[in-house]
C-alpha positions as a Markdown table, in Angstrom:
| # | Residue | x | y | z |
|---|---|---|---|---|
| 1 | Unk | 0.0 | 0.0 | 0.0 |
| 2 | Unk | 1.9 | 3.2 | -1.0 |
| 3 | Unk | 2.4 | 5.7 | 1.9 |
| 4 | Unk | 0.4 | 8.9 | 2.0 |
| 5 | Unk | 3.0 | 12.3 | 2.3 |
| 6 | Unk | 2.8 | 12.8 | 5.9 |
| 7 | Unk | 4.3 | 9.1 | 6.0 |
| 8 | Unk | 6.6 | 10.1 | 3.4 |
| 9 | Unk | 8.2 | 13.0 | 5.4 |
| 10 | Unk | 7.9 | 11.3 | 8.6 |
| 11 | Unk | 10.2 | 8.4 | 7.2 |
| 12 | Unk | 12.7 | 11.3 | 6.0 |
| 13 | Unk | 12.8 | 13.3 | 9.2 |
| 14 | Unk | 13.9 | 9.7 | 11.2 |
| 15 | Unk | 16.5 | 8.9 | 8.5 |
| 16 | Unk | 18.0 | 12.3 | 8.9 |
| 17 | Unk | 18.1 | 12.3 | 13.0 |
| 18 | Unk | 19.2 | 8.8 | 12.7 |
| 19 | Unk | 22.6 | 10.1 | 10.6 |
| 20 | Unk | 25.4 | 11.1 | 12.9 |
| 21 | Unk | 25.5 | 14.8 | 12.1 |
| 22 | Unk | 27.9 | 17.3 | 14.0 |
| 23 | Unk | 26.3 | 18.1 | 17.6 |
| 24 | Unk | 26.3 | 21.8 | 16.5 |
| 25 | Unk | 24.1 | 21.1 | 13.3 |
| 26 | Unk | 20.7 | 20.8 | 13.9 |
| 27 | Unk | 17.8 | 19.3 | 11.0 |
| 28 | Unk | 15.2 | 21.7 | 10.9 |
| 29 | Unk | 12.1 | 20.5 | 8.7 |
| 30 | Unk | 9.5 | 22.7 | 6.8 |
| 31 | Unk | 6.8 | 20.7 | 6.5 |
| 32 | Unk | 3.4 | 22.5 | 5.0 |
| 33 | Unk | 0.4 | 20.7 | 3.9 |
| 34 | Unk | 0.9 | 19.7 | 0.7 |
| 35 | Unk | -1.0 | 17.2 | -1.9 |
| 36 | Unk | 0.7 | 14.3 | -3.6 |
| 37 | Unk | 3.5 | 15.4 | -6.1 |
| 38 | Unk | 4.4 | 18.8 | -4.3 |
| 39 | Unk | 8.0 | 18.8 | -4.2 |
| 40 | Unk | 9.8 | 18.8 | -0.4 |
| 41 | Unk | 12.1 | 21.8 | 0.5 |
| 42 | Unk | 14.4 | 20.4 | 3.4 |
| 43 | Unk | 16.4 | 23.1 | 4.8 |
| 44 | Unk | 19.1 | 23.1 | 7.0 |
| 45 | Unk | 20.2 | 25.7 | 9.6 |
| 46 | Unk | 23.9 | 25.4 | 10.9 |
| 47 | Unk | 24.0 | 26.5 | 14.3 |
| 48 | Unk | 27.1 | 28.0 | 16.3 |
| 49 | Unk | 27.1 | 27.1 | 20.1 |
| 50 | Unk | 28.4 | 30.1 | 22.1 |
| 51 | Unk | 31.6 | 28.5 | 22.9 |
| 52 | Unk | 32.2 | 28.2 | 19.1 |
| 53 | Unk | 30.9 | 31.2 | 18.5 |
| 54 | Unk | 33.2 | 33.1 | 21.2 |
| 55 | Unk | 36.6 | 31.6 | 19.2 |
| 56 | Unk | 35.3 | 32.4 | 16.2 |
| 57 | Unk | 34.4 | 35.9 | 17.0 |
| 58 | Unk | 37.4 | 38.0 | 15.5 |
| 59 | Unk | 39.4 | 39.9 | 19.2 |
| 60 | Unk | 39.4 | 43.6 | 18.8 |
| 61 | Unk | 43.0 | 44.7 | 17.5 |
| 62 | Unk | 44.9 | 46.7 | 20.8 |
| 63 | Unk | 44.8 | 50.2 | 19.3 |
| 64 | Unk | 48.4 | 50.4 | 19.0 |
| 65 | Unk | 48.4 | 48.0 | 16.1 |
| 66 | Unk | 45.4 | 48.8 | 14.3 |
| 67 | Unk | 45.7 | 50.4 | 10.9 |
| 68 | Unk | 47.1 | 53.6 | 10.9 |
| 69 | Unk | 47.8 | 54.0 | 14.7 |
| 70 | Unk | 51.7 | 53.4 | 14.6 |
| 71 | Unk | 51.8 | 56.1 | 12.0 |
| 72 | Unk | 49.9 | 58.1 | 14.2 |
| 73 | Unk | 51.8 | 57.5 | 17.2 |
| 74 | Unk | 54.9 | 57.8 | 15.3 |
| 75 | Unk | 54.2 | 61.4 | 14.2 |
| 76 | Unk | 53.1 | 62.6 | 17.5 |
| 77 | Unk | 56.9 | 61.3 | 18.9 |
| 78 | Unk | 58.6 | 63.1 | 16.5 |
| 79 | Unk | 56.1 | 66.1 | 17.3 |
| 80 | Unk | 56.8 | 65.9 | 20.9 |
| 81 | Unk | 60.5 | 65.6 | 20.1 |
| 82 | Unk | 60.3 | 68.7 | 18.2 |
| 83 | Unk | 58.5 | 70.7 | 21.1 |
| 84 | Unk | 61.5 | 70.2 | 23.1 |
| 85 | Unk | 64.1 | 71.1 | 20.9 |
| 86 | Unk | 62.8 | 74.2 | 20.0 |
| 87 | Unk | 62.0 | 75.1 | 23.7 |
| 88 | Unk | 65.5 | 74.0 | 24.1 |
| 89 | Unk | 66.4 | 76.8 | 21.7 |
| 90 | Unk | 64.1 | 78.8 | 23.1 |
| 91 | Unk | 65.5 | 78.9 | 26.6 |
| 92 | Unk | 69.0 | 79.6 | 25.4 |
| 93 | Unk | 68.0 | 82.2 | 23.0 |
| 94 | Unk | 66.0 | 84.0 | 26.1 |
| 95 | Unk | 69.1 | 83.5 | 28.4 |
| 96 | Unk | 71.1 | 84.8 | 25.8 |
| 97 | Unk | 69.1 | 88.1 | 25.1 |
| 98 | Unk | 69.1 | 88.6 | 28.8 |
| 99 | Unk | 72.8 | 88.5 | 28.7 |
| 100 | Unk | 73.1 | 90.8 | 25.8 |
| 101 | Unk | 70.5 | 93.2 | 27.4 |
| 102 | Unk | 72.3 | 93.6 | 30.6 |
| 103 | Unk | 75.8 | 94.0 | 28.8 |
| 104 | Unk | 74.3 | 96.5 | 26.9 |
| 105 | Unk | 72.9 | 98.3 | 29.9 |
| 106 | Unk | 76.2 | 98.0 | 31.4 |
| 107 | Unk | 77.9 | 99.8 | 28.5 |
| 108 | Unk | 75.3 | 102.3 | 28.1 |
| 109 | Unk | 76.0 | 103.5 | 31.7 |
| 110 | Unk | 79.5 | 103.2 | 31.4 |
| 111 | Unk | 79.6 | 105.5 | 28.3 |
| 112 | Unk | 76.8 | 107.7 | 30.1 |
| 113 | Unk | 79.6 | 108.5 | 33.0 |
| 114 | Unk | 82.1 | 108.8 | 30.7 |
| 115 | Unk | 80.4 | 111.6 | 28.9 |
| 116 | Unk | 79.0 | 112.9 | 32.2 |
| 117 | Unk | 82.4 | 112.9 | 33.8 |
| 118 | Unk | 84.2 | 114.9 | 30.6 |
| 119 | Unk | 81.2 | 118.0 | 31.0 |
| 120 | Unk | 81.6 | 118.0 | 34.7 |
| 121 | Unk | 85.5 | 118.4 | 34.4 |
| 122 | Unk | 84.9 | 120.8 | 32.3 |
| 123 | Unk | 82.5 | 122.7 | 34.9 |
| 124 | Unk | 84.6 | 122.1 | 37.7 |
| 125 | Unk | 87.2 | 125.1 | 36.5 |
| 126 | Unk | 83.7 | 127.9 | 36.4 |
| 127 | Unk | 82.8 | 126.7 | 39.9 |
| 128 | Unk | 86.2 | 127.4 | 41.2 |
| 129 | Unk | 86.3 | 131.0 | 40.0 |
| 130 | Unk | 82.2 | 131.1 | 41.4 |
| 131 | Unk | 83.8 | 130.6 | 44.9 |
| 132 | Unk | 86.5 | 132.9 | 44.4 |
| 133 | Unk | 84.6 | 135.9 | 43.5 |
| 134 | Unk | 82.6 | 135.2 | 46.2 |
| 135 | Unk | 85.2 | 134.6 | 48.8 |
| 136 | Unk | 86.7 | 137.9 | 47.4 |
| 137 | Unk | 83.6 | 139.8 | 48.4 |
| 138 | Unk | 83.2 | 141.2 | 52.2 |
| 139 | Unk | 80.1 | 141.2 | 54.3 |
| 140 | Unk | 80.4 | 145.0 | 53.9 |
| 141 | Unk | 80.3 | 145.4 | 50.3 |
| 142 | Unk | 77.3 | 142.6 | 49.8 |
| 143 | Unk | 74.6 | 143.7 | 48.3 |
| 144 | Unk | 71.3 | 142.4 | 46.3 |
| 145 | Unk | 73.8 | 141.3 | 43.0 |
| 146 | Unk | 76.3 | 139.6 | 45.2 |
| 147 | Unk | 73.2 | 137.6 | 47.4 |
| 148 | Unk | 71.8 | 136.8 | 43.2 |
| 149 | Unk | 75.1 | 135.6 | 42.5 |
| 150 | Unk | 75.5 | 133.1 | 45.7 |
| 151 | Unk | 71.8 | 131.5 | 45.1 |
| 152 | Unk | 72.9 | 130.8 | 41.8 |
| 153 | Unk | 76.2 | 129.2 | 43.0 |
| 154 | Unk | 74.1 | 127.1 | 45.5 |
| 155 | Unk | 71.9 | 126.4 | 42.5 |
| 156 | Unk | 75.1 | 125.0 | 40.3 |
| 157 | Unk | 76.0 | 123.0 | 43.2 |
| 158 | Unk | 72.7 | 121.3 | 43.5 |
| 159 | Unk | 72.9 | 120.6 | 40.2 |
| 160 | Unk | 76.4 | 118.7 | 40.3 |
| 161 | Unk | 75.4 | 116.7 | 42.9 |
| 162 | Unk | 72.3 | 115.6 | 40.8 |
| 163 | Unk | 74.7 | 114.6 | 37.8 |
| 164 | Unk | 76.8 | 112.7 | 41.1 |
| 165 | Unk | 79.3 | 114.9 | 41.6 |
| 166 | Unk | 80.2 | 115.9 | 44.9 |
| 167 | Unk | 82.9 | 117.6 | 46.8 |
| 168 | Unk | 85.3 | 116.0 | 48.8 |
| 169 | Unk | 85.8 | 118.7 | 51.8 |
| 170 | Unk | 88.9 | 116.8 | 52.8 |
| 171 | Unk | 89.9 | 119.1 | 55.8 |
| 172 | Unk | 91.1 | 117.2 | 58.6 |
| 173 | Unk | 91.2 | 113.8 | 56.7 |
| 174 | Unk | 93.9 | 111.5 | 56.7 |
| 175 | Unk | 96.3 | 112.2 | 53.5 |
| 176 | Unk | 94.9 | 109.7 | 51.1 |
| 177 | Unk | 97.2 | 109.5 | 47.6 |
| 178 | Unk | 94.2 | 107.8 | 45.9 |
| 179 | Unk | 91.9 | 111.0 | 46.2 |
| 180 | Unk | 94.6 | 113.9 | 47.1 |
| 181 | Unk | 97.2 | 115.5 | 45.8 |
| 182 | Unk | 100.4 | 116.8 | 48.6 |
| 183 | Unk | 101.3 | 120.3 | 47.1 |
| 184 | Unk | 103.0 | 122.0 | 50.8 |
| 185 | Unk | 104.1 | 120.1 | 53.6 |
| 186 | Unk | 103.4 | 122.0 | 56.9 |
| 187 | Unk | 104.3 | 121.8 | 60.4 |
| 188 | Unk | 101.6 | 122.6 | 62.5 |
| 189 | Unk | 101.3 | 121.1 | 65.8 |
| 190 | Unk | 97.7 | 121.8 | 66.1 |
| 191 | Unk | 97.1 | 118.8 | 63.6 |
| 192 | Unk | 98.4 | 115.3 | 63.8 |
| 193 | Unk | 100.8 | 113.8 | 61.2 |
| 194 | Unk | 99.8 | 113.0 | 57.7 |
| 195 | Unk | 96.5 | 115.2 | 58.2 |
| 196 | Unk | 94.9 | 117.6 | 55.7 |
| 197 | Unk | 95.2 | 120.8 | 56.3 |
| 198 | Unk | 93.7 | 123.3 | 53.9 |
| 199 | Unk | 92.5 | 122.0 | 50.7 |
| 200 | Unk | 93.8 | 124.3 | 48.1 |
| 201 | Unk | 91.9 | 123.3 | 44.9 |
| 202 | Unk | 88.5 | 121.4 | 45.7 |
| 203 | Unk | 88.7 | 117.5 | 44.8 |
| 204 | Unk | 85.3 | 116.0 | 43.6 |
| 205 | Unk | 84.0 | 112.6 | 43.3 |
| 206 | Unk | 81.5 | 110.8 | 41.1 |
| 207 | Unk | 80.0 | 108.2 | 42.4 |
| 208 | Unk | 82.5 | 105.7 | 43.6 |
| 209 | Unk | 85.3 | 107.5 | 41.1 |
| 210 | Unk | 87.5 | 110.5 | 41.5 |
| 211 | Unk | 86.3 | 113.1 | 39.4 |
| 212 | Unk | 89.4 | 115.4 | 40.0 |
| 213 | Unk | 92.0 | 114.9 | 42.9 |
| 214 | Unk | 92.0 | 117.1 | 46.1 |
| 215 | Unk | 95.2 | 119.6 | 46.1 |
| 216 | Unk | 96.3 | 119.6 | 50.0 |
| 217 | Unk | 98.3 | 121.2 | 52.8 |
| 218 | Unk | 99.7 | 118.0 | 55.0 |
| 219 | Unk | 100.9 | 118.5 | 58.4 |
| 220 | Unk | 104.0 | 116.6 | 59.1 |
């Protein structure tokens, strides 16, 4: 008696669980109502167990080795590199400028004095015949031109010191051959040895430099 096609299908589904198939394969059978003479579509699934599926699952790539990184990472070396030379350059070019800056300063000044110390030498010469004209004049004959002429010494005066230029007033000072000059040798007991005793021409300083020696009296 021939089978009907629900027989049909049930024999194939047995002979296909009774083949020894891989355990992660599975059989899976469409079956629809059909009539005699359809044609049977059998279709099979292959299934990946999650162990499987874990191995077969491509790892992630660390992101130093993926595509492109190295290149990336190579670049940003040499950039880093870079940054420090050039602050290297940077620094030395700074510490450099300072130096250059303060020797210029330096050399400003000193030519600054230099010219400063040439004018006031040549001032010193009017000042000296200021207080000579003035010592020259008695408290009798003083009048209203003598008193313009003293505020305008004591204005001149003012006026060296604020260039830097000061007198010595070496009177009763020790004879010093760095800031004075022995022109008389006295004896005078009033004094002790090797002491100032008139200044004859007015030494000046400026600053911490002689601007003209002191010309001296010395008691021996």
């Amino acid at each position: 008696m021939a089978k009907s096609m629900e027989d049909r299908l049930r024999d194939l589904k047995e002979e296909k669980e009774g083949e020894a198939l891989p355990k992660e394969q599975e059989i899976k059978i469409e079956t629809e109502k059909v009539e005699d003479g359809t044609q049977i579509v059998i279709d099979e699934e292959q299934n990946i167990k999650p162990e499987h599926a874990e191995k077969a699952r491509p790892k992630p790539v660390p992101k130093r080795e993926r595509r492109g990184s190295k290149q990336l990472l190579a670049e940003v070396e040499e950039a880093k590199a870079l940054a420090e030379s050039n602050k290297d350059k940077y620094t030395r070019l700074l510490a450099e400028f300072d130096n250059m800056r303060s020797r210029n300063e330096k050399e400003n000044a000193e030519m600054h004095d230099v010219g400063a110390k040439d004018t006031l030498k040549k001032l010193l010469p009017v000042v000296d015949n200021f207080e000579r004209a003035l010592e020259s004049v008695t408290e009798d004959e003083k009048n209203g031109f003598e008193q313009g002429i003293e505020m305008i010494y004591k204005q001149l005066m003012e006026t060296l010191e604020q260039m830097g230029a000061r007198p010595m007033n070496c009177v009763g000072q020790e004879f010093d051959p760095t800031y004075h000059n022995a022109a008389i040798h006295v004896e005078d007991d009033s004094y002790e040895e090797n002491v100032i005793v008139e200044e004859m021409q007015k030494g000046y300083m400026f600053k911490d430099s002689v601007l003209r020696h002191a010309v001296v009296k010395v008691a021996n």
